[in-house]
Structures are given as structure tokens and as C-alpha cells.
Rosetta silent file (secondary structure, phi, psi, omega in degrees, C-alpha in Angstrom):
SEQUENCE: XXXXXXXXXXXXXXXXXXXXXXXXXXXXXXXXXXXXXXXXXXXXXXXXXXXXXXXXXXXXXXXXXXXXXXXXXXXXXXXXXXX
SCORE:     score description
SCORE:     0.000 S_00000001
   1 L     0.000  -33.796  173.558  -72.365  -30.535  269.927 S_00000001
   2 H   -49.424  -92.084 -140.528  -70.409  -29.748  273.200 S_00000001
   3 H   -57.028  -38.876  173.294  -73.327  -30.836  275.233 S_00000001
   4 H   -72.258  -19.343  160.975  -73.886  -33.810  273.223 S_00000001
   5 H   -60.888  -19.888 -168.953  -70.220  -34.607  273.521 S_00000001
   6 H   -89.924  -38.852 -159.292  -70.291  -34.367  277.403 S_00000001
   7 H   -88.309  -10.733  166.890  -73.036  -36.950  278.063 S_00000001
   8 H   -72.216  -36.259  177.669  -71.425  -39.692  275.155 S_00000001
   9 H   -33.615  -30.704 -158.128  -68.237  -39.245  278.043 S_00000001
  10 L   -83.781   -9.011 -171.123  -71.054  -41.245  279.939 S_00000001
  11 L  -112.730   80.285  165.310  -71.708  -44.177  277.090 S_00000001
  12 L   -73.625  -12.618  179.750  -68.228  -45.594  276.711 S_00000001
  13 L   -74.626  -11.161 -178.684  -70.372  -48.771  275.340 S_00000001
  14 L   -28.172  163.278 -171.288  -71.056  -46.873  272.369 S_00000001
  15 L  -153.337  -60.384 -117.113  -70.333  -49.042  269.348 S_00000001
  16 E  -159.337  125.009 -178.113  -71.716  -46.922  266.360 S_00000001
  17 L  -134.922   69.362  177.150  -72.350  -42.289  266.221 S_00000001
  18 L   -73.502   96.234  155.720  -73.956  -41.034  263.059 S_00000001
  19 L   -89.553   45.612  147.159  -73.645  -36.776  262.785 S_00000001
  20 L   -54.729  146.416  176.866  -74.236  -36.824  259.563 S_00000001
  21 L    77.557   -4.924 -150.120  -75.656  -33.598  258.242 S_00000001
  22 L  -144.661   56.574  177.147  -75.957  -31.432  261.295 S_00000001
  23 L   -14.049   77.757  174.677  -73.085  -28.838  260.494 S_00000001
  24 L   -50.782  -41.171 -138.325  -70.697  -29.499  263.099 S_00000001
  25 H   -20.854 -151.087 -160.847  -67.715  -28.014  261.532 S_00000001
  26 H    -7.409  -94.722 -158.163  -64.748  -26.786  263.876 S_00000001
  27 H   -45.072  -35.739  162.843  -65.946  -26.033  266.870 S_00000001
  28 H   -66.934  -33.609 -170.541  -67.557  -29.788  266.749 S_00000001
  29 H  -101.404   21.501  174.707  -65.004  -31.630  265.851 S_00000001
  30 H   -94.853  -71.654  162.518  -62.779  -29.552  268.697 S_00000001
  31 H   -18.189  -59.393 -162.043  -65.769  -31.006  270.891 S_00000001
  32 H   -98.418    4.957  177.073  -65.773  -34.173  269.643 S_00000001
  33 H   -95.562  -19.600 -176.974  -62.316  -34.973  269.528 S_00000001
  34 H   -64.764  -26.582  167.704  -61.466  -33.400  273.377 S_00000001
  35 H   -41.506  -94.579  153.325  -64.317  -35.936  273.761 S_00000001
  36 H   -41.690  -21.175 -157.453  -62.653  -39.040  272.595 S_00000001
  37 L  -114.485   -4.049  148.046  -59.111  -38.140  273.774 S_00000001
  38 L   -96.747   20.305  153.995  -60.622  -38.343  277.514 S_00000001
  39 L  -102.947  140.858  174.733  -61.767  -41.806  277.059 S_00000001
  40 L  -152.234   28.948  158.001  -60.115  -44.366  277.109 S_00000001
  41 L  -134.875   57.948  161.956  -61.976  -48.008  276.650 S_00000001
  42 L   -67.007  113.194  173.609  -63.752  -46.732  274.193 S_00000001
  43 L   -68.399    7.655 -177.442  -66.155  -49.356  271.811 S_00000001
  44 L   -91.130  119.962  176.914  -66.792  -47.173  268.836 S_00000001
  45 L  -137.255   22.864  152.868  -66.264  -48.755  265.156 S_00000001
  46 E  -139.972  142.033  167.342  -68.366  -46.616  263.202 S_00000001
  47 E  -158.748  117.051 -162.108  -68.462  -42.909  263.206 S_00000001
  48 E  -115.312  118.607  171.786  -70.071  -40.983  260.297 S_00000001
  49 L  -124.223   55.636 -169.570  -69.637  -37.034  259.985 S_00000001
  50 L   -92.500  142.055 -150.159  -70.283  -36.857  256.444 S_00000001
  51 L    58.511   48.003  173.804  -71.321  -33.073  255.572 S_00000001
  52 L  -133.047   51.098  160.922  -70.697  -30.683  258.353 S_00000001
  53 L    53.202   41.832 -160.723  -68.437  -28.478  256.990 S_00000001
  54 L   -91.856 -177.785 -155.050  -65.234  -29.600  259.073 S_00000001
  55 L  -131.537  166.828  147.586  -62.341  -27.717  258.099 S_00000001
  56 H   -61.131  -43.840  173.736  -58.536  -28.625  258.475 S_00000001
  57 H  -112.902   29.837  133.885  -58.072  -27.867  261.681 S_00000001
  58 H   -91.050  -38.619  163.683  -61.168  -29.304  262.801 S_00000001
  59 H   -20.853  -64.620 -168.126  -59.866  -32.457  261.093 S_00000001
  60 H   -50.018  -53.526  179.034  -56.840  -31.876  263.443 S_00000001
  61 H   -42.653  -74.851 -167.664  -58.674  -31.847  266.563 S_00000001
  62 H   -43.586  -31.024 -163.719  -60.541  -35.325  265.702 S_00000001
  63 H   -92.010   -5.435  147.884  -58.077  -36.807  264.703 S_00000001
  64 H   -16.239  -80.701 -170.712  -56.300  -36.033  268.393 S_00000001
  65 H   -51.833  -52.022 -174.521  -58.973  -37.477  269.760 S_00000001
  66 L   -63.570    6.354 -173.711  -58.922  -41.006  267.634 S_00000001
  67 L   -73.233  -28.347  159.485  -55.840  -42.173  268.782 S_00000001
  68 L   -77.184  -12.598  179.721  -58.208  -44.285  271.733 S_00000001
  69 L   -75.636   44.108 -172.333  -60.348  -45.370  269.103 S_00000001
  70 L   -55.385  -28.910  148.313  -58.754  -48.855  268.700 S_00000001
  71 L   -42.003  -33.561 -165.461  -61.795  -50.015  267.183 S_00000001
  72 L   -70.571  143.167  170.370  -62.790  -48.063  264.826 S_00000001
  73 L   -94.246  -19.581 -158.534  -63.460  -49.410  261.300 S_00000001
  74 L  -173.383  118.262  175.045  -65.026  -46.833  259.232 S_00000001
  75 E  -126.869  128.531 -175.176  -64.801  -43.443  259.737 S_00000001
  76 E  -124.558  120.892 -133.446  -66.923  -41.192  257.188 S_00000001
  77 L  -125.815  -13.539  178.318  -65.944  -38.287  256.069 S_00000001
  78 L   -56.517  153.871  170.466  -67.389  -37.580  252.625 S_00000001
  79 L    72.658   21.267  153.563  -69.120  -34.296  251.465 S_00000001
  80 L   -95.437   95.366 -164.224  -66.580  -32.008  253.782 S_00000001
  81 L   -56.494  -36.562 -169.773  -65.302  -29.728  250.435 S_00000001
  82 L   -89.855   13.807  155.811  -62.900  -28.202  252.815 S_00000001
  83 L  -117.758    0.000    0.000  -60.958  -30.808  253.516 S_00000001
């Protein structure tokens, strides 16, 4: 997910990022939140990570990061047991 994290730096038009399924946990959502938290006109109002095993303190990370996410509407989150 780091590498997919570096080149979305390059789509700030993004509007919509489904990683459902594709067992991100931590270390992704460390990725994807260092991600977000260096943008900062971001367009994203959907983002679905439902099932990847995130953790607590992968939680922590993203939610770092969403603090630029004035858009977002729906963040999905279901089917991570460990949080």
C-alpha cells in the first residue's frame, strides 16, 4: 500500500478509494494516513477499508491523516474485529 499511497499524493482530484478486502492492516493505514495528512485540498468523500485487519493503532494513524479530509461523507470501516 505504500506505493499505492505515494502516487494517490499525485490525484488530489480523487473523489471516491475503495480497499476493501486487500489486508491493509497497520502498516497501511500508517501509509495511508501519512498519505492524507500531506495533502491538503483534498476531494475525497468516500473511502471504504472494510476488512483489512486494521488494528487500534492503525486506526490512530488514519485517523491523523483525516483531519484534511473536509469532505468526506462515509468512511467504511466494517468487518475490522480488532477494532
Amino acid at each position: 500500500l505504500i506505493e499505492i499511497a505515494s502516487a494517490l499524493r499525485k490525484q488530489p482530484q480523487l473523489e471516491e478509494l475503495y480497499l476493501g478486502y486487500n489486508n491493509i492492516g497497520r502498516d497501511g493505514c500508517v501509509a495511508l494516513g501519512s498519505m492524507l495528512n500531506g495533502l491538503r485540498s483534498l476531494n475525497l468523500y468516500n473511502l471504504d477499508l472494510e476488512h483489512n485487519v486494521i488494528d487500534d493503532e492503525g486506526l490512530c494513524a488514519l485517523v491523523a491523516g483525516l483531519k484534511n479530509c473536509h469532505n468526506l461523507m462515509s468512511l467504511s470501516l466494517s468487518g475490522n474485529e480488532l477494532i
